[in-house]
Biotite code that builds the C-alpha atoms (Angstrom):
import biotite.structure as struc

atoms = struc.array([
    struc.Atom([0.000, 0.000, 0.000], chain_id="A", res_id=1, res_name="UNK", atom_name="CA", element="C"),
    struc.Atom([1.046, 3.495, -1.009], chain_id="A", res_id=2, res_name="UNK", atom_name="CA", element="C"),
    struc.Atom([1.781, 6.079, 2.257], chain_id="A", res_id=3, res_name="UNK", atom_name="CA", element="C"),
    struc.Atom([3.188, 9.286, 0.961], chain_id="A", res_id=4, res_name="UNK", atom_name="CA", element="C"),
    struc.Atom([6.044, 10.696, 2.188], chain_id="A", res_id=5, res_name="UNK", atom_name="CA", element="C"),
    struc.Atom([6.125, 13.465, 4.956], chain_id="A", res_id=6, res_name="UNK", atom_name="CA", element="C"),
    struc.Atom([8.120, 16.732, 4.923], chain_id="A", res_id=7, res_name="UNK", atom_name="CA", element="C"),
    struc.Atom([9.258, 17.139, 8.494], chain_id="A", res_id=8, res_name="UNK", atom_name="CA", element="C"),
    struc.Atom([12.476, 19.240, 8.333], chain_id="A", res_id=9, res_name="UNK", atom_name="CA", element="C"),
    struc.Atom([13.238, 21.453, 5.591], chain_id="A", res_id=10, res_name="UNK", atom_name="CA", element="C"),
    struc.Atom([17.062, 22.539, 4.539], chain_id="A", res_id=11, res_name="UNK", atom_name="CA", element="C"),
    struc.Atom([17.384, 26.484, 3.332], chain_id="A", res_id=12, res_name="UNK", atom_name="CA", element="C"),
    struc.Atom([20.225, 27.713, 1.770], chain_id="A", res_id=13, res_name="UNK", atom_name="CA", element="C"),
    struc.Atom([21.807, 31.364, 2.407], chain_id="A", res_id=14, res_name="UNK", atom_name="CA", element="C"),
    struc.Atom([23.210, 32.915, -0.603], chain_id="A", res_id=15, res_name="UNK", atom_name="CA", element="C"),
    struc.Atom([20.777, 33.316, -3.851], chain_id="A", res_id=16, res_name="UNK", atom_name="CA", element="C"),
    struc.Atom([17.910, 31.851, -1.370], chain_id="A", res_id=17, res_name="UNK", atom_name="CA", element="C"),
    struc.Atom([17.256, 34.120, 1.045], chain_id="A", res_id=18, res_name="UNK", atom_name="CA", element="C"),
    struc.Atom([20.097, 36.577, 0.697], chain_id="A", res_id=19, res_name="UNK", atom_name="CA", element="C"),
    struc.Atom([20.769, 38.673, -2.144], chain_id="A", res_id=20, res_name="UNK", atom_name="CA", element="C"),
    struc.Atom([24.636, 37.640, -2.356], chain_id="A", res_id=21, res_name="UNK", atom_name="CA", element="C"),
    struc.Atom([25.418, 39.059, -5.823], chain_id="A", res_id=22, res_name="UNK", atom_name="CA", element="C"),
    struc.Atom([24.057, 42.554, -5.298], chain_id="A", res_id=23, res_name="UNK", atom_name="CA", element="C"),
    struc.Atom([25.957, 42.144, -1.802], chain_id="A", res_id=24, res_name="UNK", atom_name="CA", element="C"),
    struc.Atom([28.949, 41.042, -3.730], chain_id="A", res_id=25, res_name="UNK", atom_name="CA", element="C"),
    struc.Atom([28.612, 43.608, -5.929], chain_id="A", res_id=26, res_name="UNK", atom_name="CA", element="C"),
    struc.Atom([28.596, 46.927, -4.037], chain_id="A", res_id=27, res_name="UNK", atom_name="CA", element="C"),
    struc.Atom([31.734, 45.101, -2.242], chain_id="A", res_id=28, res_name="UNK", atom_name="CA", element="C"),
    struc.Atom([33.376, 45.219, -5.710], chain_id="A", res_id=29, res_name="UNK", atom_name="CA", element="C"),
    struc.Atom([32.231, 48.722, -6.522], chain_id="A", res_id=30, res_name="UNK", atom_name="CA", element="C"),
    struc.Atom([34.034, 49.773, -3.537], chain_id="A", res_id=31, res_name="UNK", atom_name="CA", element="C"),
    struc.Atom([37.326, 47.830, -3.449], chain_id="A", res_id=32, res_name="UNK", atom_name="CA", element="C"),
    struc.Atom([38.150, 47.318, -6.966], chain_id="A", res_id=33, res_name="UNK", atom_name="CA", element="C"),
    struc.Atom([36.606, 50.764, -7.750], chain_id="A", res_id=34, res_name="UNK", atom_name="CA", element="C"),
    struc.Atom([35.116, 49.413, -10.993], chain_id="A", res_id=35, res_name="UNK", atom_name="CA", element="C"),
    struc.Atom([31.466, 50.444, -11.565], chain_id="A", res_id=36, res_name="UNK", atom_name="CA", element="C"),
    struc.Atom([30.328, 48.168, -14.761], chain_id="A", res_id=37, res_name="UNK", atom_name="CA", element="C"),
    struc.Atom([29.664, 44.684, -13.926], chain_id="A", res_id=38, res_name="UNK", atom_name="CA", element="C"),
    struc.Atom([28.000, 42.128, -16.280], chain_id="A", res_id=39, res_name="UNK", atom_name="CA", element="C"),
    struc.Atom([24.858, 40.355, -15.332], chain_id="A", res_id=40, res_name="UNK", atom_name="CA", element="C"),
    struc.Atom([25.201, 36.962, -14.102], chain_id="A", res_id=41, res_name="UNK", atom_name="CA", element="C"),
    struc.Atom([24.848, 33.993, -16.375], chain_id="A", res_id=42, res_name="UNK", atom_name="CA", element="C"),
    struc.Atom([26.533, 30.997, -14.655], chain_id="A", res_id=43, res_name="UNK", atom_name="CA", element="C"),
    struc.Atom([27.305, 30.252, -11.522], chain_id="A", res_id=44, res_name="UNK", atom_name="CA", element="C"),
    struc.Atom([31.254, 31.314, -11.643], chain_id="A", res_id=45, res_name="UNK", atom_name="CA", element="C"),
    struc.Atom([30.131, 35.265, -12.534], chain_id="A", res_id=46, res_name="UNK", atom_name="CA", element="C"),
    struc.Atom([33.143, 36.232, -10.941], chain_id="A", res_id=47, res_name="UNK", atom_name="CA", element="C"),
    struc.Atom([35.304, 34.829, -13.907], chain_id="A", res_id=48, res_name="UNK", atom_name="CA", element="C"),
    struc.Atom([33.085, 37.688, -16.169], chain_id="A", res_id=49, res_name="UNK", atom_name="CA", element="C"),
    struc.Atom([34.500, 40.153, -14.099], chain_id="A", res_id=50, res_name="UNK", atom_name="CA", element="C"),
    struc.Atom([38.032, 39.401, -14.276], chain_id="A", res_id=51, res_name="UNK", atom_name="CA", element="C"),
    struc.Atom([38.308, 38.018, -10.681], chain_id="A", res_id=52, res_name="UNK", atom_name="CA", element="C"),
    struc.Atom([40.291, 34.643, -10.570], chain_id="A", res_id=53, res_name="UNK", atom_name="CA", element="C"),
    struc.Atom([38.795, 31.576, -8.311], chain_id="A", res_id=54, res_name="UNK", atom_name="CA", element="C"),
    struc.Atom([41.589, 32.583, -6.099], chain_id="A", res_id=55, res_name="UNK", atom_name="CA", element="C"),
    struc.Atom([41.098, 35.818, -5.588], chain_id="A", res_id=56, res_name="UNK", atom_name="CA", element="C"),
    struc.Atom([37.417, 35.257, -5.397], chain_id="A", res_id=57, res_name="UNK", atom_name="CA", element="C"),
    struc.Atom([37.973, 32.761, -2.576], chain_id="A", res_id=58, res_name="UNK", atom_name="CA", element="C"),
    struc.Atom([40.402, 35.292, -0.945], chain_id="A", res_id=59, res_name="UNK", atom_name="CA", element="C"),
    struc.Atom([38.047, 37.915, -1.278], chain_id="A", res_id=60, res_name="UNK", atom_name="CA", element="C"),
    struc.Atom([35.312, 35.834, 1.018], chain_id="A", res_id=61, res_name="UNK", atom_name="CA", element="C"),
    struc.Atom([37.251, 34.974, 3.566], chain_id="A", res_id=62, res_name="UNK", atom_name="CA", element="C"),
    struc.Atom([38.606, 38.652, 4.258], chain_id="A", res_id=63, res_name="UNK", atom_name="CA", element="C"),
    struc.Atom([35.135, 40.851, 3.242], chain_id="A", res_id=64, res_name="UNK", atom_name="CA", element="C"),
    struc.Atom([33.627, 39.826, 6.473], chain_id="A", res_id=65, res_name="UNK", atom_name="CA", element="C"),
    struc.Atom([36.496, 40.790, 8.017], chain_id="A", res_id=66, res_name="UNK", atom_name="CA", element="C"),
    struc.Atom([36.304, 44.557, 6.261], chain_id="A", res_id=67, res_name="UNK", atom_name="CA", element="C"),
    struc.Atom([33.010, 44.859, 5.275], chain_id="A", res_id=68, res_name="UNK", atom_name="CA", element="C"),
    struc.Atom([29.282, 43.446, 5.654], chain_id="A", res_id=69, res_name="UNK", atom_name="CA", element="C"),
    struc.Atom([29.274, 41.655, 2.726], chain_id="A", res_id=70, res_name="UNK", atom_name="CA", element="C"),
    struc.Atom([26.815, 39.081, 4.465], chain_id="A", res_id=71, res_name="UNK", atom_name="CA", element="C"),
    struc.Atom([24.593, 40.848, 6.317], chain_id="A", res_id=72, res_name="UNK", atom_name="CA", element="C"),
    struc.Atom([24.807, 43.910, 4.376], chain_id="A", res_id=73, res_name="UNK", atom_name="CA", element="C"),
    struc.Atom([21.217, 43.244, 2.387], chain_id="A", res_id=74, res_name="UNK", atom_name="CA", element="C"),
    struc.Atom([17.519, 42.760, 3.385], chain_id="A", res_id=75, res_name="UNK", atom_name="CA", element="C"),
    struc.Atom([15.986, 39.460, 3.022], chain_id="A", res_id=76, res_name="UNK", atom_name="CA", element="C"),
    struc.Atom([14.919, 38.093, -0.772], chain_id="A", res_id=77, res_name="UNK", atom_name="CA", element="C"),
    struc.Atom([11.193, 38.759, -1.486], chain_id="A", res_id=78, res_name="UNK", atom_name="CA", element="C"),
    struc.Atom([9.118, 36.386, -0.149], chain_id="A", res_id=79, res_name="UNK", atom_name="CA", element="C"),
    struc.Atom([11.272, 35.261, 2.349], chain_id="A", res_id=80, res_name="UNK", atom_name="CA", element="C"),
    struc.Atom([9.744, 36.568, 5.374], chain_id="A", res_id=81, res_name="UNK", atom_name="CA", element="C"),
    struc.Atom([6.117, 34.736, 4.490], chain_id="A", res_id=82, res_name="UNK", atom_name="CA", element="C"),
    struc.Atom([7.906, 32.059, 3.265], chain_id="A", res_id=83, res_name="UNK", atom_name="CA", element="C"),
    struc.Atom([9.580, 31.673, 7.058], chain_id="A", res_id=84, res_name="UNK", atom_name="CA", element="C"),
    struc.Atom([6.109, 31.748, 8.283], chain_id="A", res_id=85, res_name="UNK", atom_name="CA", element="C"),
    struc.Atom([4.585, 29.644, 6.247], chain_id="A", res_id=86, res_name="UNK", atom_name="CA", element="C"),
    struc.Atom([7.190, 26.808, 6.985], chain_id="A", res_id=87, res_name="UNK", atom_name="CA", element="C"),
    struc.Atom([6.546, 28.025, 10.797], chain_id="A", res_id=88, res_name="UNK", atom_name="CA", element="C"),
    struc.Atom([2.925, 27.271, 10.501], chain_id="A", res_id=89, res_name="UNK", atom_name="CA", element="C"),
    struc.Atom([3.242, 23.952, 8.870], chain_id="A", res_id=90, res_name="UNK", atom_name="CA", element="C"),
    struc.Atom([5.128, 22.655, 11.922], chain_id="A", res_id=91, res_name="UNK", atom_name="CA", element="C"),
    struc.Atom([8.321, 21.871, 9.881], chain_id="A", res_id=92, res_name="UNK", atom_name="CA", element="C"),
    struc.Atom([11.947, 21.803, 11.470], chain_id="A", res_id=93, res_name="UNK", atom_name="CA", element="C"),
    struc.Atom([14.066, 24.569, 10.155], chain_id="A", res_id=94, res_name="UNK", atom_name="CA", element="C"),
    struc.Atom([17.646, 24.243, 8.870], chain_id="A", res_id=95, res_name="UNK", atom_name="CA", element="C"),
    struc.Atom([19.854, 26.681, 7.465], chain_id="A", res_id=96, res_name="UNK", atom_name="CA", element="C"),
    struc.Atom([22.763, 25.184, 5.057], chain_id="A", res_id=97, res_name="UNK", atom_name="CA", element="C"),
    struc.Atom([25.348, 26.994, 4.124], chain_id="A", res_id=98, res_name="UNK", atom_name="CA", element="C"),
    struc.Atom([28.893, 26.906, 3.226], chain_id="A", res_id=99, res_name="UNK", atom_name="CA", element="C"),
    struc.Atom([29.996, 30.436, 4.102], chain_id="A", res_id=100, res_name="UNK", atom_name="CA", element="C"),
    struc.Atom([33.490, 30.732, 5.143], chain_id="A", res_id=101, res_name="UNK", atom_name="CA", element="C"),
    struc.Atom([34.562, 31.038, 8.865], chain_id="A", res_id=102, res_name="UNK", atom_name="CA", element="C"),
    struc.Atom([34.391, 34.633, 8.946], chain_id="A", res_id=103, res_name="UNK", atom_name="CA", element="C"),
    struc.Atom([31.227, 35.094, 8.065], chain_id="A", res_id=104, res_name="UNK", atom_name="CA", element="C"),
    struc.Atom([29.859, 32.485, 10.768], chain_id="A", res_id=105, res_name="UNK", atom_name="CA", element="C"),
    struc.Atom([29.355, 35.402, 13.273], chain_id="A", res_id=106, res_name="UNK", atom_name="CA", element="C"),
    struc.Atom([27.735, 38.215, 10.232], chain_id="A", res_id=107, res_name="UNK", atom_name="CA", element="C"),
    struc.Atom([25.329, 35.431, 9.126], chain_id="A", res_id=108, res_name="UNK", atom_name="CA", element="C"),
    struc.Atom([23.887, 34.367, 13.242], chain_id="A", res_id=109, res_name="UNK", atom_name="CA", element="C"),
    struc.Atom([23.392, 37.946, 13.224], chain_id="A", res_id=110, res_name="UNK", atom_name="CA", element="C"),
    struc.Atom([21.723, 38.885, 9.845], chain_id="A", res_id=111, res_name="UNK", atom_name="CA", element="C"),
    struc.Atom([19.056, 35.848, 10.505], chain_id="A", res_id=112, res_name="UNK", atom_name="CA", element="C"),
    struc.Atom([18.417, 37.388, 14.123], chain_id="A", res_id=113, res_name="UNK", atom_name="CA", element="C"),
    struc.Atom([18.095, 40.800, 12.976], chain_id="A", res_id=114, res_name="UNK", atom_name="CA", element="C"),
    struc.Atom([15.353, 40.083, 10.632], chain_id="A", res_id=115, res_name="UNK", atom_name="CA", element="C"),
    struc.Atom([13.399, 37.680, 12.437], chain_id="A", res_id=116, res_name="UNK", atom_name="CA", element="C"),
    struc.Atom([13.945, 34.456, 10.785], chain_id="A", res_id=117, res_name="UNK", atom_name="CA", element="C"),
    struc.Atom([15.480, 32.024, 13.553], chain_id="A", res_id=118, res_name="UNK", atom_name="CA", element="C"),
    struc.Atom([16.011, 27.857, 12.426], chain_id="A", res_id=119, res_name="UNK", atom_name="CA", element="C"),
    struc.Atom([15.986, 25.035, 14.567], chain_id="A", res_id=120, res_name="UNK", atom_name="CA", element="C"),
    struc.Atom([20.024, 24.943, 13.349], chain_id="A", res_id=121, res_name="UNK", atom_name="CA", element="C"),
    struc.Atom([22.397, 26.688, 11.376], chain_id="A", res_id=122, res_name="UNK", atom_name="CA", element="C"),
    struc.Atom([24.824, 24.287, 9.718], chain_id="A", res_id=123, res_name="UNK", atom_name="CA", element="C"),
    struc.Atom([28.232, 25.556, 8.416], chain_id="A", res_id=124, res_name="UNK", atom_name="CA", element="C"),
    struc.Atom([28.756, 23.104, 5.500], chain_id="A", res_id=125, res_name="UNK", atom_name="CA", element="C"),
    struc.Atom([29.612, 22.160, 2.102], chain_id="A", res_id=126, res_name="UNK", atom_name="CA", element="C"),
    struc.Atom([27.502, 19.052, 3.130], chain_id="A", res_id=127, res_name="UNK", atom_name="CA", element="C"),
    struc.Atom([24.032, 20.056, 1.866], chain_id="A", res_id=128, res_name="UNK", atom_name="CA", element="C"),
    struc.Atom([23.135, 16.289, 1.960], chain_id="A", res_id=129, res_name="UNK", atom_name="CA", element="C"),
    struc.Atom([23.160, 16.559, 6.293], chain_id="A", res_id=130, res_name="UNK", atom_name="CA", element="C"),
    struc.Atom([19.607, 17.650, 5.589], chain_id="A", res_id=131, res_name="UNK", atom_name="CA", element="C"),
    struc.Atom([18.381, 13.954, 4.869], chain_id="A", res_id=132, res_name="UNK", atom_name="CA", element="C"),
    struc.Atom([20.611, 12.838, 7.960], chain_id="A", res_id=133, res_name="UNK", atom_name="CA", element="C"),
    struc.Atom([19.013, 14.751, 10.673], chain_id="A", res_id=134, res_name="UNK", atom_name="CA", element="C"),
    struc.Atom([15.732, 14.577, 9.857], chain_id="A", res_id=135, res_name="UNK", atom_name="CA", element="C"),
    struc.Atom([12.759, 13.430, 12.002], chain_id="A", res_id=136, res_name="UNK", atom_name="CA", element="C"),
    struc.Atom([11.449, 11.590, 8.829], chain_id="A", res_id=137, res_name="UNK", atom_name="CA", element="C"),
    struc.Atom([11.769, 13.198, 5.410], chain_id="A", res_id=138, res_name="UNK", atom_name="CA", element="C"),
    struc.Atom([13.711, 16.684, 4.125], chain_id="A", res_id=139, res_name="UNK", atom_name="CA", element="C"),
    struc.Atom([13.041, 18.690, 1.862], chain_id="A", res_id=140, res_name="UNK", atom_name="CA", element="C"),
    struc.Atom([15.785, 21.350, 0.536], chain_id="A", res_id=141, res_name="UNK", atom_name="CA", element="C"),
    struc.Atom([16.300, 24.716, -1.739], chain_id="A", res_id=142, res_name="UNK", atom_name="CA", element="C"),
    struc.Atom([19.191, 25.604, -3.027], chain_id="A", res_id=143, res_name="UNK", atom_name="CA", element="C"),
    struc.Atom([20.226, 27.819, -6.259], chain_id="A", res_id=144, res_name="UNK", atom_name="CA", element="C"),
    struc.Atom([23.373, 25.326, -6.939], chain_id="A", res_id=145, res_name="UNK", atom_name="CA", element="C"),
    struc.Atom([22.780, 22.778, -9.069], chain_id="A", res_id=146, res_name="UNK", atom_name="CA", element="C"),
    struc.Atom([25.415, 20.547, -7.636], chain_id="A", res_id=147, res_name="UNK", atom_name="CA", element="C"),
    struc.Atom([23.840, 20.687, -4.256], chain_id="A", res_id=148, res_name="UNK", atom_name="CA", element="C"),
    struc.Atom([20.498, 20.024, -5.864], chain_id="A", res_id=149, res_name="UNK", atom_name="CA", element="C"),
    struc.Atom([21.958, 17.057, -7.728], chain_id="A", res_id=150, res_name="UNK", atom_name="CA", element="C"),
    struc.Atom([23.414, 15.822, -4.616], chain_id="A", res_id=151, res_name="UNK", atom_name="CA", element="C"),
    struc.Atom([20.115, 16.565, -2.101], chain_id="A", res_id=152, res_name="UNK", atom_name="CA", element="C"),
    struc.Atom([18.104, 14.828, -4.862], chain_id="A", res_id=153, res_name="UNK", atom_name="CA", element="C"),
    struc.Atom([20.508, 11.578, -4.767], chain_id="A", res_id=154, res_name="UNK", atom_name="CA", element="C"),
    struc.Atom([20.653, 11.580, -0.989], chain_id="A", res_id=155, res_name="UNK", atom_name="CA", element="C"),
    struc.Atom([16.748, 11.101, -1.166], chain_id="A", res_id=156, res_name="UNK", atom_name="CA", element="C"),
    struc.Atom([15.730, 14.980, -0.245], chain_id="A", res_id=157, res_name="UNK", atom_name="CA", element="C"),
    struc.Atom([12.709, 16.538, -2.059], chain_id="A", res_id=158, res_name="UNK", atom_name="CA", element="C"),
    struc.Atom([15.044, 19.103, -3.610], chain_id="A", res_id=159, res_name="UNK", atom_name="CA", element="C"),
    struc.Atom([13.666, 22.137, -5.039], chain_id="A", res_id=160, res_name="UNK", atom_name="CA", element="C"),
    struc.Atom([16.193, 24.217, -7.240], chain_id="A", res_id=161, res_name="UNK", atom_name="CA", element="C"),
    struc.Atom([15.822, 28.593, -6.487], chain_id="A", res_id=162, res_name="UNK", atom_name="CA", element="C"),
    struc.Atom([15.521, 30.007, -10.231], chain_id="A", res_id=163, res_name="UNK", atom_name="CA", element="C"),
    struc.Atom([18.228, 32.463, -11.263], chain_id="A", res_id=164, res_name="UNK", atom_name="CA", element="C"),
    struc.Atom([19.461, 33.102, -14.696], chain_id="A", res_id=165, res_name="UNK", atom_name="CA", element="C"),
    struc.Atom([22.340, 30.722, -13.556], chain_id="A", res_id=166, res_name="UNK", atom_name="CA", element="C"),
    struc.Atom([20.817, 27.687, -13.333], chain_id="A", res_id=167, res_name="UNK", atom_name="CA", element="C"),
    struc.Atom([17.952, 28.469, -15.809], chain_id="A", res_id=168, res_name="UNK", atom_name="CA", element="C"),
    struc.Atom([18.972, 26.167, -18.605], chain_id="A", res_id=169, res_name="UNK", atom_name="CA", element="C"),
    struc.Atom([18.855, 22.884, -16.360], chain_id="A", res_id=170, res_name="UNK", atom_name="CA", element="C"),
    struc.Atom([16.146, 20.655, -16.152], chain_id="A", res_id=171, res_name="UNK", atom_name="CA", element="C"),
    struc.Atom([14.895, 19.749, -12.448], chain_id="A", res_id=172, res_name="UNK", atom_name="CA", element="C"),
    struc.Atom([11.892, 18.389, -11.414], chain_id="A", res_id=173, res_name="UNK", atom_name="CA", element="C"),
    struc.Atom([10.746, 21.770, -9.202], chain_id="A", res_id=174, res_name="UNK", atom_name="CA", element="C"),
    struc.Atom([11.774, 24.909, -9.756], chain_id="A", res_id=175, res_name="UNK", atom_name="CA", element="C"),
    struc.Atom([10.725, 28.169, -7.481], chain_id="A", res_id=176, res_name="UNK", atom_name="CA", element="C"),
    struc.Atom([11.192, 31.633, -7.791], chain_id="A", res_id=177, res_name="UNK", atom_name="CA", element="C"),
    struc.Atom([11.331, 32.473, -3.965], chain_id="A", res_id=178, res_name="UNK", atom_name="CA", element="C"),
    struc.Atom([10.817, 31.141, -0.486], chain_id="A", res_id=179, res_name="UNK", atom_name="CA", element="C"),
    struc.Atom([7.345, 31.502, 0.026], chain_id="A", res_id=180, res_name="UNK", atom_name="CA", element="C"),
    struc.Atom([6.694, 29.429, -3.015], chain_id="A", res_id=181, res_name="UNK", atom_name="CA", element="C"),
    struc.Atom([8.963, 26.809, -1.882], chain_id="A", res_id=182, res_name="UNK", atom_name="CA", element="C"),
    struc.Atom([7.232, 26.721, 1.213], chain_id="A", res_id=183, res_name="UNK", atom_name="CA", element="C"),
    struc.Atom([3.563, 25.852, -0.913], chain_id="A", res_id=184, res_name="UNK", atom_name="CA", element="C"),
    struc.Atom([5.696, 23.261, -2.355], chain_id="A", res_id=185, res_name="UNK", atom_name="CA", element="C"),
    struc.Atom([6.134, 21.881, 0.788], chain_id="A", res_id=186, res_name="UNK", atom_name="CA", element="C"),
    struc.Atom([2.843, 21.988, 1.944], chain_id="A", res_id=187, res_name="UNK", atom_name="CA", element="C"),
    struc.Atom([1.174, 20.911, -0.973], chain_id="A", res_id=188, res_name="UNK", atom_name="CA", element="C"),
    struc.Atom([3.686, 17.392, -0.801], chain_id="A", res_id=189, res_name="UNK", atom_name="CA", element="C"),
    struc.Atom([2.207, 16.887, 2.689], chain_id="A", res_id=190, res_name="UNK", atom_name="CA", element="C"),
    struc.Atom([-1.383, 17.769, 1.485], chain_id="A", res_id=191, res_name="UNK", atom_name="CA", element="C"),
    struc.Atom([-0.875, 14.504, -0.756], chain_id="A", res_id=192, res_name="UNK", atom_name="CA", element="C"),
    struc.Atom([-1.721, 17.272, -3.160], chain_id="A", res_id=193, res_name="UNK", atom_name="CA", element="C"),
    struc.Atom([1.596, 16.596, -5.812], chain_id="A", res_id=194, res_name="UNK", atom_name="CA", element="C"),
    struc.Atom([3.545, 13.659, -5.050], chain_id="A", res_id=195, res_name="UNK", atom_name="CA", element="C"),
    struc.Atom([6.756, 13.476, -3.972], chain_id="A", res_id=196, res_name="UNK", atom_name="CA", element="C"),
    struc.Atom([9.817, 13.560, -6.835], chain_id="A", res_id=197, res_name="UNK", atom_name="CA", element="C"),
    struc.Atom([10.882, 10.043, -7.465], chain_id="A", res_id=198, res_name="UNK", atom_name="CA", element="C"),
    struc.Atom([7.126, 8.613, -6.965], chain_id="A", res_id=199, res_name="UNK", atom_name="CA", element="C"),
    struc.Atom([5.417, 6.401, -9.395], chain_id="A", res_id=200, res_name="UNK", atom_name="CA", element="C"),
    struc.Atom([3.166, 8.850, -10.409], chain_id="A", res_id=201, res_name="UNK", atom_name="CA", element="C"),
    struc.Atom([0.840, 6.822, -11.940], chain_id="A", res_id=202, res_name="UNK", atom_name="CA", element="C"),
    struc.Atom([0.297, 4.835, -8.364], chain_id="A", res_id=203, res_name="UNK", atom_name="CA", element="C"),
    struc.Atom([0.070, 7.673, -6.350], chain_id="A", res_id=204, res_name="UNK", atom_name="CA", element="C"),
    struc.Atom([-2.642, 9.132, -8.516], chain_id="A", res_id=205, res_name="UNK", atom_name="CA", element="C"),
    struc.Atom([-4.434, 6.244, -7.911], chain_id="A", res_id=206, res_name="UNK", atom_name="CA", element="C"),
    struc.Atom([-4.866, 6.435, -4.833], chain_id="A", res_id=207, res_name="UNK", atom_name="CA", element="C"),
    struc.Atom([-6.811, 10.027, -4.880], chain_id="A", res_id=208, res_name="UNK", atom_name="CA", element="C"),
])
């Protein structure tokens, strides 16, 4: 017999979630490389368009927060604040997964105090996948990488993929354009309203 799956903790990525990184990133630029022209971003290495090296660009995130408020310099995405409360109000754990650097542990407690939206946990991690390891029962996850969505999806996470012009010309199962609709997403898996990604659709449809 059929029993769909249930969503109890959720995994929520920083950068390109629910913080506006790039325009972050961006005025950091402005002000120490005192360039003002900066191409939009069309993959996920954008730094490479503007003449920063992987290097550098590591270098240069490990000593902003040291400098600057490069992560907790921006307001929230939209829909991030009704997103929050709509994962609040469907009883689901709350994880924040990201793989900021060291010094920007302390910048990114702070930014998710100062605007109200408080997890369960904050992981520091490259690990996305920890998601599906500490969860009551199932996890779902939203991310804007598509190597961490690749790698939530194998692990066995409902993984939902944030749309940016980055990432647009991959094909994913679910795709969401902020927070708040991720958080329907969620719901409307434990509604038995869509079934969950690697379900035989056909047999779950049968059972409505």
């Amino acid at each position: 017999m059929y029993k769909q799956k249930l969503i109890t903790d959720v995994g929520i990525d920083m950068d390109g979630v629910v913080y506006p990184f790039m325009s972050a990133f961006k005025k950091y630029c402005i002000d120490v490389l005192k360039e003002t022209t900066f191409s939009e971003p069309t993959k996920w290495e954008f730094y490479k368009d503007w003449g920063i090296s992987e290097d550098t660009f590591k270098t240069m995130l490990m000593t902003a927060p040291i400098s600057h408020r490069l992560f907790a310099s921006e307001s929230p995405m939209d829909g991030t604040a009704l997103g929050w409360a709509a994962l609040r109000e469907e009883g689901v754990t709350i994880h924040v997964i990201t793989a900021r650097p060291t010094t920007a542990w302390s910048q990114t407690a702070d930014w998710l105090h100062d605007h109200g939206l408080i997890p369960d946990h904050l992981h520091f991690t490259h690990d996305k996948t920890i998601i599906t390891h500490v969860a009551k029962e199932y996890s779902a996850a939203i991310d804007d990488h598509l190597l961490y969505h690749q790698q939530l999806e194998q692990a066995g996470a409902f993984a939902v993929l944030r749309d940016h012009p980055w990432n647009r010309q991959h094909d994913v199962n679910f795709r969401v354009s902020s927070l708040l609709d991720f958080a329907r997403l969620v719901k409307s898996v434990n509604n038995r309203e869509i079934p969950w990604q690697n379900t035989n659709v056909n047999k779950y449809y049968a059972k409505q």
